[in-house]
N, CA, C and O atoms as a Tripos MOL2 file, in Angstrom:
@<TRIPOS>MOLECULE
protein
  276   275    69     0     0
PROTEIN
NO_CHARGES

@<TRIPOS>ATOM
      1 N           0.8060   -1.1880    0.0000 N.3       1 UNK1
      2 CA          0.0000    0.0000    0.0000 C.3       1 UNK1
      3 C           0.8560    1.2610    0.0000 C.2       1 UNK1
      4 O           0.3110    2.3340    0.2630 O.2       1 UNK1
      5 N           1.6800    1.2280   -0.1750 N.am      2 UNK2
      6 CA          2.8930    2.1180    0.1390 C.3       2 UNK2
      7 C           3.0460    2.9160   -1.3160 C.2       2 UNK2
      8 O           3.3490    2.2590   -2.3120 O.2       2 UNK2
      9 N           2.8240    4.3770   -1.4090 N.am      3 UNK3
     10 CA          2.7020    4.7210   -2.4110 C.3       3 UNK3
     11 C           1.4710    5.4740   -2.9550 C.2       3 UNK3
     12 O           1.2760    6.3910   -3.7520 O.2       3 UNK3
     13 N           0.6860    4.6260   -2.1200 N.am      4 UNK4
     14 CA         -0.8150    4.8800   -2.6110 C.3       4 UNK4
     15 C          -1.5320    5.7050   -1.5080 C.2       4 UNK4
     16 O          -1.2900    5.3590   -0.3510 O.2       4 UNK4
     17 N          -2.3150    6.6670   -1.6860 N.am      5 UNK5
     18 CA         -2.7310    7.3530   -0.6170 C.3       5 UNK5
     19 C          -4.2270    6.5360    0.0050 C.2       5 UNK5
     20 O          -5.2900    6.1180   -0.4550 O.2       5 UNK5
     21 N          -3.6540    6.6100    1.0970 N.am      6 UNK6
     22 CA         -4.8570    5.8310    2.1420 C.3       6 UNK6
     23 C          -6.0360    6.7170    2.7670 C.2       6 UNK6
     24 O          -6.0910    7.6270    3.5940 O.2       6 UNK6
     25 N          -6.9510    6.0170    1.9750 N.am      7 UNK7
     26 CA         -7.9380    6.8270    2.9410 C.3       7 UNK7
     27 C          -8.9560    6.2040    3.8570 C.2       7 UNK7
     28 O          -9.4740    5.0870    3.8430 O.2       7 UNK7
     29 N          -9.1540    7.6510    4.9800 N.am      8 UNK8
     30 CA         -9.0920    7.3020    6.5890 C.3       8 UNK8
     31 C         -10.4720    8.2200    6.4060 C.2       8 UNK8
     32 O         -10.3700    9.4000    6.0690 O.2       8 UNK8
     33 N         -11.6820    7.6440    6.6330 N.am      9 UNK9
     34 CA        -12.6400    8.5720    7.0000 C.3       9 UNK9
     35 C         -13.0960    9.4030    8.2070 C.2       9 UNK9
     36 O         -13.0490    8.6830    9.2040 O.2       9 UNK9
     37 N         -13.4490   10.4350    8.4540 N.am     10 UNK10
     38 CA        -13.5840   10.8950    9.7100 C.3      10 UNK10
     39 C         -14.2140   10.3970   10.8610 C.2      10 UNK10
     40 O         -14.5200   11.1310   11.8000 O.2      10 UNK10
     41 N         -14.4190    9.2220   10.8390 N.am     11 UNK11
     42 CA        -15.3830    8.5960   11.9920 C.3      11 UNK11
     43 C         -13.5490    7.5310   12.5090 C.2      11 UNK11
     44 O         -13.1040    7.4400   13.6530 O.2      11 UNK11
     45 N         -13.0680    7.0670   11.5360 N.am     12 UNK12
     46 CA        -12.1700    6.5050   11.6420 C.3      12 UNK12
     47 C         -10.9860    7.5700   11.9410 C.2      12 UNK12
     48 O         -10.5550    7.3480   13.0720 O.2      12 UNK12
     49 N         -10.4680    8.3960   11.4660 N.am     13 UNK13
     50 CA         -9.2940    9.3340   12.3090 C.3      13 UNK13
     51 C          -9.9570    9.6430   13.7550 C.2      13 UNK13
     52 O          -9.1760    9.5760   14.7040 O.2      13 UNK13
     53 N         -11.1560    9.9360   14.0050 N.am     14 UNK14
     54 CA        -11.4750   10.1230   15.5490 C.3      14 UNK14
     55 C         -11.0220    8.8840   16.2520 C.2      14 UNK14
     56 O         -10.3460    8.8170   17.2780 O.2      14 UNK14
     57 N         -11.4220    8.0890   15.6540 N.am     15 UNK15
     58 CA        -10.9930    6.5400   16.4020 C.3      15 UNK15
     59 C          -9.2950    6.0590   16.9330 C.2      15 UNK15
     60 O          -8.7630    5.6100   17.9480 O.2      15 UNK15
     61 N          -8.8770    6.4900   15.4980 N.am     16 UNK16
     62 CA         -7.3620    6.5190   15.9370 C.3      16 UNK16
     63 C          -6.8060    7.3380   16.9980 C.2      16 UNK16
     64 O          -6.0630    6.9630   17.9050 O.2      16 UNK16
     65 N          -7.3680    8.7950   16.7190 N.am     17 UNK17
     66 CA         -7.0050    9.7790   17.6190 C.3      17 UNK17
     67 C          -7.3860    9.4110   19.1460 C.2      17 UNK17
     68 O          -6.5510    9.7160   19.9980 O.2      17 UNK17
     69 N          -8.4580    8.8440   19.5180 N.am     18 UNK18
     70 CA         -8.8710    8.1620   20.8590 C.3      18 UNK18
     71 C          -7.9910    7.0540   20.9000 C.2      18 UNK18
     72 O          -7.3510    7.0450   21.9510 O.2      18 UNK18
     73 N          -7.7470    6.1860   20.1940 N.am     19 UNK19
     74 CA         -6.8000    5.2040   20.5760 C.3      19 UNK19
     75 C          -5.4350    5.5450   20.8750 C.2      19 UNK19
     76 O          -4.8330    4.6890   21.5240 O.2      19 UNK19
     77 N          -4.8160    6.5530   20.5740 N.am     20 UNK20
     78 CA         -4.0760    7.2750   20.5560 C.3      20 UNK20
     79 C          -3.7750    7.8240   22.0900 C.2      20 UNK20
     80 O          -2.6850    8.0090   22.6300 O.2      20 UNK20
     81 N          -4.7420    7.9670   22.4650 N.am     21 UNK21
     82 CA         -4.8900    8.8910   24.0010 C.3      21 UNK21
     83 C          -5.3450    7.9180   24.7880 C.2      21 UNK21
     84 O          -6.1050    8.3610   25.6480 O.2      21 UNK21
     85 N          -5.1600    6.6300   24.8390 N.am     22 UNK22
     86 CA         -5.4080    5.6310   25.7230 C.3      22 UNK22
     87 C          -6.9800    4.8850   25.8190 C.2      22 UNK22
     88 O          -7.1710    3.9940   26.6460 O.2      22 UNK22
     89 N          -7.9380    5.2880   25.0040 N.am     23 UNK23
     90 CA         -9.0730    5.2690   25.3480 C.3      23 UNK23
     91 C          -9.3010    3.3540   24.4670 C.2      23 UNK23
     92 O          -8.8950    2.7790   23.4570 O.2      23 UNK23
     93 N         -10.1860    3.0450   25.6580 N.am     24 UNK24
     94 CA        -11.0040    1.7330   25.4400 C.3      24 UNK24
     95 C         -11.6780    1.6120   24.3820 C.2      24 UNK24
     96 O         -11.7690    2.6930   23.8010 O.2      24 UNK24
     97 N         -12.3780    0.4840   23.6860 N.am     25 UNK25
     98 CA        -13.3560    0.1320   22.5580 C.3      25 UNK25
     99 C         -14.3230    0.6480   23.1440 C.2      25 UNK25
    100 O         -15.1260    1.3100   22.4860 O.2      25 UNK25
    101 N         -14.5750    0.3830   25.2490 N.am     26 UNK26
    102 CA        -16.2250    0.5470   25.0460 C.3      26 UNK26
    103 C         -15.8430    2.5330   25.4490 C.2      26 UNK26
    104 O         -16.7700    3.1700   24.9480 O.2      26 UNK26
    105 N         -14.9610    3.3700   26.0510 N.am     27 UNK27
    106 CA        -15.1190    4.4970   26.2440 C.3      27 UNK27
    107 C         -15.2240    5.3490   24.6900 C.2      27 UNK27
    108 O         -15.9500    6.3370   24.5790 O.2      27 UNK27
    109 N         -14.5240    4.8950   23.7090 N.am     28 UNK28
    110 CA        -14.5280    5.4910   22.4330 C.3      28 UNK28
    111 C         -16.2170    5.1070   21.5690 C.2      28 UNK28
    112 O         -16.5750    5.8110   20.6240 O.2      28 UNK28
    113 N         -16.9940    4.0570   22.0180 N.am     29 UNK29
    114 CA        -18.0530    4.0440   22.0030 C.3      29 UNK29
    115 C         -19.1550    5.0210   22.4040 C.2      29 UNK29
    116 O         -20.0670    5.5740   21.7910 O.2      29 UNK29
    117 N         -18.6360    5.0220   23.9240 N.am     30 UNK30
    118 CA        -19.2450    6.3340   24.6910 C.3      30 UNK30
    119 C         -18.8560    7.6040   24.0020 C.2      30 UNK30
    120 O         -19.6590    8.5230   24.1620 O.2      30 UNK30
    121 N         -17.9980    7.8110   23.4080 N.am     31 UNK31
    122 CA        -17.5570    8.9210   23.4030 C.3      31 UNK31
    123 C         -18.3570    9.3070   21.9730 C.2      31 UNK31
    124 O         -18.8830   10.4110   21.8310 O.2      31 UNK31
    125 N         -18.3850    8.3210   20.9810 N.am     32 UNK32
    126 CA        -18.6200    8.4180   19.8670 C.3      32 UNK32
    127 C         -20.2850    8.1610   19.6560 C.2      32 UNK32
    128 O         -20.7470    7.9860   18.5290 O.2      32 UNK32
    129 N         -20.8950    8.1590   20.5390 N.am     33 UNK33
    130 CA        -22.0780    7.5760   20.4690 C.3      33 UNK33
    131 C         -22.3070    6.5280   19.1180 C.2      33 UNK33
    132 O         -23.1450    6.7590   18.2460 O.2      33 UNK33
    133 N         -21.4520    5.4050   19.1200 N.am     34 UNK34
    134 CA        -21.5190    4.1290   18.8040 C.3      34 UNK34
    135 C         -21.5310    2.8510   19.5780 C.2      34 UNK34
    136 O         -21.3700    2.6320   20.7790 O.2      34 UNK34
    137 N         -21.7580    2.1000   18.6020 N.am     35 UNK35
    138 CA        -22.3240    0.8180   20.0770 C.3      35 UNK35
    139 C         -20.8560   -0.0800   19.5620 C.2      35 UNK35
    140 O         -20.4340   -0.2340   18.4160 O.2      35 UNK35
    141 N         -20.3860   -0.4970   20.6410 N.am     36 UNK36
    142 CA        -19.1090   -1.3170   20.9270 C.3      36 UNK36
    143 C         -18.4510   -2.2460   19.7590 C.2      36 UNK36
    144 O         -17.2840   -2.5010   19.4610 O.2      36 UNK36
    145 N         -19.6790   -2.6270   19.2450 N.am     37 UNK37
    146 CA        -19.4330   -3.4540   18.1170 C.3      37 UNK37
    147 C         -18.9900   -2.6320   16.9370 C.2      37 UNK37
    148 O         -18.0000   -3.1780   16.4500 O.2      37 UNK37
    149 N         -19.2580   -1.7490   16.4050 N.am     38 UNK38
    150 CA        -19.0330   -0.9330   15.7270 C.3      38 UNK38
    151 C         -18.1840    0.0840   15.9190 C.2      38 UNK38
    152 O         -18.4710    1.0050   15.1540 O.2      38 UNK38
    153 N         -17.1430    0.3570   16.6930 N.am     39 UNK39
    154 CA        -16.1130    0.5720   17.0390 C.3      39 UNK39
    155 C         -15.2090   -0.6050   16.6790 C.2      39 UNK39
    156 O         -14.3580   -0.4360   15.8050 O.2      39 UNK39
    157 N         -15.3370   -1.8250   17.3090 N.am     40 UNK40
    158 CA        -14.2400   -2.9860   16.7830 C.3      40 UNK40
    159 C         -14.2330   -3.3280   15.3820 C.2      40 UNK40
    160 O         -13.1890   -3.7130   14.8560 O.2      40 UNK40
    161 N         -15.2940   -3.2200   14.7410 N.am     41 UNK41
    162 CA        -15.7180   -3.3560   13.1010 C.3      41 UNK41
    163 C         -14.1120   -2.0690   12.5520 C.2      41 UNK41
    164 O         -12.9390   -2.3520   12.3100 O.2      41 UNK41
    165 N         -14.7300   -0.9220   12.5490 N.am     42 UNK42
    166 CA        -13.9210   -0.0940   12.5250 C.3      42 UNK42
    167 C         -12.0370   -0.4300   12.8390 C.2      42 UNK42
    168 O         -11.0550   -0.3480   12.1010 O.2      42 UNK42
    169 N         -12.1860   -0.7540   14.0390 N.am     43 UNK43
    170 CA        -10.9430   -0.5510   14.1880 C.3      43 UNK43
    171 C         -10.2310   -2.1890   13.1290 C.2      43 UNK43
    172 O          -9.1660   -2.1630   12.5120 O.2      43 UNK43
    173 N         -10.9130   -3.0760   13.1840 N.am     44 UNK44
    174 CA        -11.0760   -4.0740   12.1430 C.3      44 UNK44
    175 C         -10.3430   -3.7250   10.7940 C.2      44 UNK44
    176 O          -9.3610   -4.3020   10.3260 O.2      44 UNK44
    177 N         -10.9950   -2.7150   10.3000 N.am     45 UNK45
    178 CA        -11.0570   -1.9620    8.7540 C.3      45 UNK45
    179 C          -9.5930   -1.3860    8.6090 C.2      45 UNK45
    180 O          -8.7820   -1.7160    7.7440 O.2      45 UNK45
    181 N          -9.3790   -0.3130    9.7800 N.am     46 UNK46
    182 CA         -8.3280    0.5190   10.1020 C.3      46 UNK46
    183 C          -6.9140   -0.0960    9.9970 C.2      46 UNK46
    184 O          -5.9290    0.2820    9.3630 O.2      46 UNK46
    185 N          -7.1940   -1.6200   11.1620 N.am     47 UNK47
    186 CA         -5.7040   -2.0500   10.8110 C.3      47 UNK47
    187 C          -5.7290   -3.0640    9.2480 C.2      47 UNK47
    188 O          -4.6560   -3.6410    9.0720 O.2      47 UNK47
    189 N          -6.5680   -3.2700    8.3850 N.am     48 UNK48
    190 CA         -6.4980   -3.2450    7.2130 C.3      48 UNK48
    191 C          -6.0030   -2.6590    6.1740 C.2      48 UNK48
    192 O          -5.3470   -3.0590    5.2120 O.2      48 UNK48
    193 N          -6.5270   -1.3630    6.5950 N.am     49 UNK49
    194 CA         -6.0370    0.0510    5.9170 C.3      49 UNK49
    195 C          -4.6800    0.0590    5.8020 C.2      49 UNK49
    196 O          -3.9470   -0.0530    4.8200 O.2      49 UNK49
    197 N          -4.4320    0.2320    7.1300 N.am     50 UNK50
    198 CA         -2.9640    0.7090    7.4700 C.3      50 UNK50
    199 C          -1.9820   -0.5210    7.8790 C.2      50 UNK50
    200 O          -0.9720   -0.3750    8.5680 O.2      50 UNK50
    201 N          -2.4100   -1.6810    7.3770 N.am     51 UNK51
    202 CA         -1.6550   -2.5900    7.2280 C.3      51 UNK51
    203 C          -1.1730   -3.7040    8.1490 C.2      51 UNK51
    204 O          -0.4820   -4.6680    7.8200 O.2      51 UNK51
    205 N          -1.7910   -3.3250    9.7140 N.am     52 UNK52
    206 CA         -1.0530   -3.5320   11.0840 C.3      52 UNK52
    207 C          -2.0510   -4.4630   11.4090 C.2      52 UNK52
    208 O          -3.0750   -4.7690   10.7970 O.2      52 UNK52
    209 N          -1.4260   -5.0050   12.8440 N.am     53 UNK53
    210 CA         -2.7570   -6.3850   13.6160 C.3      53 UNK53
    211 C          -2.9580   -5.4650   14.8280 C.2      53 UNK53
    212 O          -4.1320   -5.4000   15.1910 O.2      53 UNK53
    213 N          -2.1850   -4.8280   15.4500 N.am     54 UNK54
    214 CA         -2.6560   -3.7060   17.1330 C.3      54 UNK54
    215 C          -3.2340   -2.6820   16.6090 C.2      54 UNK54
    216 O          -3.3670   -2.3310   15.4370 O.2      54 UNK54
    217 N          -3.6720   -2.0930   17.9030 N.am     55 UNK55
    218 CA         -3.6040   -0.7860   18.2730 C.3      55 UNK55
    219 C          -2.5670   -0.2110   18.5170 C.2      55 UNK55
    220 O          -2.7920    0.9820   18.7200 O.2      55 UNK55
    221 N          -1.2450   -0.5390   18.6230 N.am     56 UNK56
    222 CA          0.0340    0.2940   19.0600 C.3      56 UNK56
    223 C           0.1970    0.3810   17.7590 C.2      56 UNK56
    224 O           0.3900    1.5520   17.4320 O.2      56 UNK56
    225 N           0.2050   -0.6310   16.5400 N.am     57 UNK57
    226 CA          0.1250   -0.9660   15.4860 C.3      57 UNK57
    227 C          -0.3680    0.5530   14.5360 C.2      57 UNK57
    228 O           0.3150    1.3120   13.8480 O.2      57 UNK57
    229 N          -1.9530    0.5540   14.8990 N.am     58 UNK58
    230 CA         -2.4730    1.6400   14.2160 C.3      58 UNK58
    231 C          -1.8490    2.8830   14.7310 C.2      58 UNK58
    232 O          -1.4510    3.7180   13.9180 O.2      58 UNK58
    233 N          -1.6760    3.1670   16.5260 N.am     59 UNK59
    234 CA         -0.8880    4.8710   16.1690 C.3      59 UNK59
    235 C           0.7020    4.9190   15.9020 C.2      59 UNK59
    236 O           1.3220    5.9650   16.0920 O.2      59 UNK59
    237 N           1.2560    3.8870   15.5080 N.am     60 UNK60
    238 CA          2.6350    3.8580   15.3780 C.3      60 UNK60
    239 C           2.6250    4.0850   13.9090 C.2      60 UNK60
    240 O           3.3180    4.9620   13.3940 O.2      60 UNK60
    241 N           1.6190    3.0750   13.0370 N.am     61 UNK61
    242 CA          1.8270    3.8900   11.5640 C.3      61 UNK61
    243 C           0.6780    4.8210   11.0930 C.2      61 UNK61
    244 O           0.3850    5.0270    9.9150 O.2      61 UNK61
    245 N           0.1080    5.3190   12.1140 N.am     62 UNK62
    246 CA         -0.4880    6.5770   11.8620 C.3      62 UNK62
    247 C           0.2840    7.6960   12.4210 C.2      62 UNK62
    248 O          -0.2780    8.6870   11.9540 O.2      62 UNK62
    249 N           1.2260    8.0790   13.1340 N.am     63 UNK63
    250 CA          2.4480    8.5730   12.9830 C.3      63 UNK63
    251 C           3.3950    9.0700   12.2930 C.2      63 UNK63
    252 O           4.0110   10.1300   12.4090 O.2      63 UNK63
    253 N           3.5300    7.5490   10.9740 N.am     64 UNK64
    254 CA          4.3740    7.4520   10.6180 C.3      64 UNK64
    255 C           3.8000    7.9860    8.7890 C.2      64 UNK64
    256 O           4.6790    8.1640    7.9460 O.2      64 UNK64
    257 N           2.7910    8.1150    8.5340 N.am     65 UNK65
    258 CA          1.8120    8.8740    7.2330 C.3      65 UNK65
    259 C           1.7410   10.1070    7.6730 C.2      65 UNK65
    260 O           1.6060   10.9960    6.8330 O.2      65 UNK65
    261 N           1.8280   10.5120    9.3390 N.am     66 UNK66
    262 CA          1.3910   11.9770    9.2770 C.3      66 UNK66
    263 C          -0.2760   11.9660    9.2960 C.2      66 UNK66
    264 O          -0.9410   12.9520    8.9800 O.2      66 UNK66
    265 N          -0.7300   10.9450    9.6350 N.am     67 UNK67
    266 CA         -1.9630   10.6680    9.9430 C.3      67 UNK67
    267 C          -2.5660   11.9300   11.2580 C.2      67 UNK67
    268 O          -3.2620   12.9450   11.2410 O.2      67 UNK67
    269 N          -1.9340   11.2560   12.1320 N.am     68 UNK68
    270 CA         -1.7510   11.9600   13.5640 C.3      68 UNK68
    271 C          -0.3200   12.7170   13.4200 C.2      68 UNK68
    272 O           0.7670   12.2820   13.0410 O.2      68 UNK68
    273 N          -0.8050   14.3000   13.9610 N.am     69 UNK69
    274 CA          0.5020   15.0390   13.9220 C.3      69 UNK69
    275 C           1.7550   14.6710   14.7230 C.2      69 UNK69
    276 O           2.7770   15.3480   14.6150 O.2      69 UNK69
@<TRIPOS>BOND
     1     1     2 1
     2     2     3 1
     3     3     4 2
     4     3     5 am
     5     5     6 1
     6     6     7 1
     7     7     8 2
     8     7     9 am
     9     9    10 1
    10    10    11 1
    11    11    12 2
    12    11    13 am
    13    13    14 1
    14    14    15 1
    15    15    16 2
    16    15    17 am
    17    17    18 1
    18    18    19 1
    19    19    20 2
    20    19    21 am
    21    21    22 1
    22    22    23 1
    23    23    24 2
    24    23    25 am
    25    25    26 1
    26    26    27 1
    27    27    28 2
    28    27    29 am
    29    29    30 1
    30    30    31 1
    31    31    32 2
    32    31    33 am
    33    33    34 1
    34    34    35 1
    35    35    36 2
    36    35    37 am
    37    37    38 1
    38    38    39 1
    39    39    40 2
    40    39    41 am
    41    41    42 1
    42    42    43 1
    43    43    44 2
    44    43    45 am
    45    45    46 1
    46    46    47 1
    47    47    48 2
    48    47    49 am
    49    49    50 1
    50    50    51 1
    51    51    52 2
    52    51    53 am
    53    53    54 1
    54    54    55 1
    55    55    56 2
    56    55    57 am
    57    57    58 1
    58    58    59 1
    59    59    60 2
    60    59    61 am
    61    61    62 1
    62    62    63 1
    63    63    64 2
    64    63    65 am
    65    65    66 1
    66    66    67 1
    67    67    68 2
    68    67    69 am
    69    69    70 1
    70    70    71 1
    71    71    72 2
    72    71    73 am
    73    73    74 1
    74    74    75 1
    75    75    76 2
    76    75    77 am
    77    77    78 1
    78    78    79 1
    79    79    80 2
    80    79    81 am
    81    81    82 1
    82    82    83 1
    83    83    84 2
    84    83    85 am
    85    85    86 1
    86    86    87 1
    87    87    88 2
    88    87    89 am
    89    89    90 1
    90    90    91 1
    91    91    92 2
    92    91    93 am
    93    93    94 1
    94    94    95 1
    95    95    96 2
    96    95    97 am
    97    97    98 1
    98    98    99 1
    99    99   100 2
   100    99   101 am
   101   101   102 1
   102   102   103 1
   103   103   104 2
   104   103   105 am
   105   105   106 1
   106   106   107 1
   107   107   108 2
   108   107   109 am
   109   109   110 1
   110   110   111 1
   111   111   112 2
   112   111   113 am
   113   113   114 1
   114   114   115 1
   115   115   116 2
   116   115   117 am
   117   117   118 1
   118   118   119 1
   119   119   120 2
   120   119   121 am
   121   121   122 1
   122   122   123 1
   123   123   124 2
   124   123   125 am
   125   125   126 1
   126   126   127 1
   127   127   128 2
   128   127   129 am
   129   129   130 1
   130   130   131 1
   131   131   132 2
   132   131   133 am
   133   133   134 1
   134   134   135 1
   135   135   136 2
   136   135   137 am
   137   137   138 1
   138   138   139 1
   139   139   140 2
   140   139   141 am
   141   141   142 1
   142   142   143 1
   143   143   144 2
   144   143   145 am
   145   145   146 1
   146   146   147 1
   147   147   148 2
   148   147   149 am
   149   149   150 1
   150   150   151 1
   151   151   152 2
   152   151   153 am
   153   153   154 1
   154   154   155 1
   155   155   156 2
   156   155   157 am
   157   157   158 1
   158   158   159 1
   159   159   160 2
   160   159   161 am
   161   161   162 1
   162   162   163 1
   163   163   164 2
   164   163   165 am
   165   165   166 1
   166   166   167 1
   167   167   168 2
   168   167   169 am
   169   169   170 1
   170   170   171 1
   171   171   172 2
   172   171   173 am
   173   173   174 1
   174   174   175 1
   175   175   176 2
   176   175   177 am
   177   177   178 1
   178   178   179 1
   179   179   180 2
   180   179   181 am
   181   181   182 1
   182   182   183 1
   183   183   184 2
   184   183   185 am
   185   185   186 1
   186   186   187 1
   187   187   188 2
   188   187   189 am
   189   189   190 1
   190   190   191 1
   191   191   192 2
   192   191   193 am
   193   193   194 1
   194   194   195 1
   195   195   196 2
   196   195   197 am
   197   197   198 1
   198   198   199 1
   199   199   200 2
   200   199   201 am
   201   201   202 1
   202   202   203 1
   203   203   204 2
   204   203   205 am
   205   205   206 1
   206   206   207 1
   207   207   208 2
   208   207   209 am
   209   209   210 1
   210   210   211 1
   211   211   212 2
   212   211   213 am
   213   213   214 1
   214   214   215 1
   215   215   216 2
   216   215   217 am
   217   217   218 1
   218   218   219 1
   219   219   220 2
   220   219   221 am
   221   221   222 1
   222   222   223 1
   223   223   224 2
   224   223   225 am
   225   225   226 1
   226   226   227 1
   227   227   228 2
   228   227   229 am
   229   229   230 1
   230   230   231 1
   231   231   232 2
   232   231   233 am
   233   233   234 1
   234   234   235 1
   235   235   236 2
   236   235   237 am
   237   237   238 1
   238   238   239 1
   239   239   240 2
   240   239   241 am
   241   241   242 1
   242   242   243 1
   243   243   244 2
   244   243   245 am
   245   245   246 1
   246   246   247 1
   247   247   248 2
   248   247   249 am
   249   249   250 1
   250   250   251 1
   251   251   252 2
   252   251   253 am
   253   253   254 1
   254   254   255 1
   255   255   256 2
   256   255   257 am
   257   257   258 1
   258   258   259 1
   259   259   260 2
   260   259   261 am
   261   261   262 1
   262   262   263 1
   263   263   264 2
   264   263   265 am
   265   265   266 1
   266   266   267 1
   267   267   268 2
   268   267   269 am
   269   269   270 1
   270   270   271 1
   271   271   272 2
   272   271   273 am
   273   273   274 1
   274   274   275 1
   275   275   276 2
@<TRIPOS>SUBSTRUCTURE
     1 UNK1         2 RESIDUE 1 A UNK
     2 UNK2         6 RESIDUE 1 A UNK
     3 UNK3        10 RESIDUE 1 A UNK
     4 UNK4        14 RESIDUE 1 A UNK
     5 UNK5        18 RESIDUE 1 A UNK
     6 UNK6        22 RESIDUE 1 A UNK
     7 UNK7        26 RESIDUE 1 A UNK
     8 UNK8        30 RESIDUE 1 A UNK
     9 UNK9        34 RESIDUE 1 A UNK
    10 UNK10       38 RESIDUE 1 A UNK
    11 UNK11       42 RESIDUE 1 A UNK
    12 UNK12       46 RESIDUE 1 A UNK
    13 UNK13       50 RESIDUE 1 A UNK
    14 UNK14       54 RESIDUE 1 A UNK
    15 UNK15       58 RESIDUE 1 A UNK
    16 UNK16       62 RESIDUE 1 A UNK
    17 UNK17       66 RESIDUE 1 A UNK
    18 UNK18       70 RESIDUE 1 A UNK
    19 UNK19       74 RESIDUE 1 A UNK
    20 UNK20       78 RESIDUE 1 A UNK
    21 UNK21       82 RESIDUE 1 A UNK
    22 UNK22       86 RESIDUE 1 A UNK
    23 UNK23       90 RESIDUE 1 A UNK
    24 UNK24       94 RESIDUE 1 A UNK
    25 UNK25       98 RESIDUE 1 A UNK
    26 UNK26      102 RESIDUE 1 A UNK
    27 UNK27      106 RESIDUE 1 A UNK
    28 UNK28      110 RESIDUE 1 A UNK
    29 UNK29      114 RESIDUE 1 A UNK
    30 UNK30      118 RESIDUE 1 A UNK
    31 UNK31      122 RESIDUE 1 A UNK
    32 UNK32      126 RESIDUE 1 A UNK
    33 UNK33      130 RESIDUE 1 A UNK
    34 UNK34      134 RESIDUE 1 A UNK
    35 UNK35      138 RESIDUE 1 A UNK
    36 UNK36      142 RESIDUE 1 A UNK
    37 UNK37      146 RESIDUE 1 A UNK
    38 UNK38      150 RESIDUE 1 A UNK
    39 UNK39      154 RESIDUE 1 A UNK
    40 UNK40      158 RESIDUE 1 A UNK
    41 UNK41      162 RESIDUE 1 A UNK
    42 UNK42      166 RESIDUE 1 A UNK
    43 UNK43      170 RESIDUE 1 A UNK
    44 UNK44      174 RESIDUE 1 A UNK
    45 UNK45      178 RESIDUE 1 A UNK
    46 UNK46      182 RESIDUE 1 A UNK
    47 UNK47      186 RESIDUE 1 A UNK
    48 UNK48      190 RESIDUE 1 A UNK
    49 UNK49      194 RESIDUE 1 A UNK
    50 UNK50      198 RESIDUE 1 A UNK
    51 UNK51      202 RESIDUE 1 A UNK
    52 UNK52      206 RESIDUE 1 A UNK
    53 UNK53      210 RESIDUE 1 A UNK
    54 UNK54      214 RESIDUE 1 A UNK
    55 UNK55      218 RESIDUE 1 A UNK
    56 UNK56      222 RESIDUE 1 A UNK
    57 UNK57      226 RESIDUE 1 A UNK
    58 UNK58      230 RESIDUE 1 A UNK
    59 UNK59      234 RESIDUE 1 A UNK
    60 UNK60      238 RESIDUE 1 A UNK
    61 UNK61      242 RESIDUE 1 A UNK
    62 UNK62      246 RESIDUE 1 A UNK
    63 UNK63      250 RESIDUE 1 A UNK
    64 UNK64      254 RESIDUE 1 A UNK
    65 UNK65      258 RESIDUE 1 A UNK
    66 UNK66      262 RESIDUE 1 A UNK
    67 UNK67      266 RESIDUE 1 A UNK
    68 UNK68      270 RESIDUE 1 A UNK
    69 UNK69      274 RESIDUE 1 A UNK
């Protein structure tokens, strides 16, 4: 995927950005007024996207695109 510009929709950069700042599947739920499952769907997609199996995964190469400043 390298090369190709990835795209991250805004329901999904919020997600990263909360994962980012320590936050849980079910508090980023709360936060997002989404239901739990649909947060993990998401984050599912995300490390697809961006290539990874974690969450350290997703803000380490969302970092590394300039995803997250």
């Amino acid at each position: 995927m390298y090369g190709t510009q990835i795209e991250i929709t805004p329901i999904e950069h919020q997600i990263i950005k909360l994962i980012a700042n320590e936050q849980t599947n079910k508090m980023i739920a709360e936060e997002l007024s989404y239901s739990q499952r649909s947060i993990e769907y998401n984050i599912q997609t995300i490390c697809k996207k961006l290539e990874v199996q974690t969450r350290v995964g997703i803000v380490c190469k969302a970092y590394q695109l300039h995803i997250l400043p």
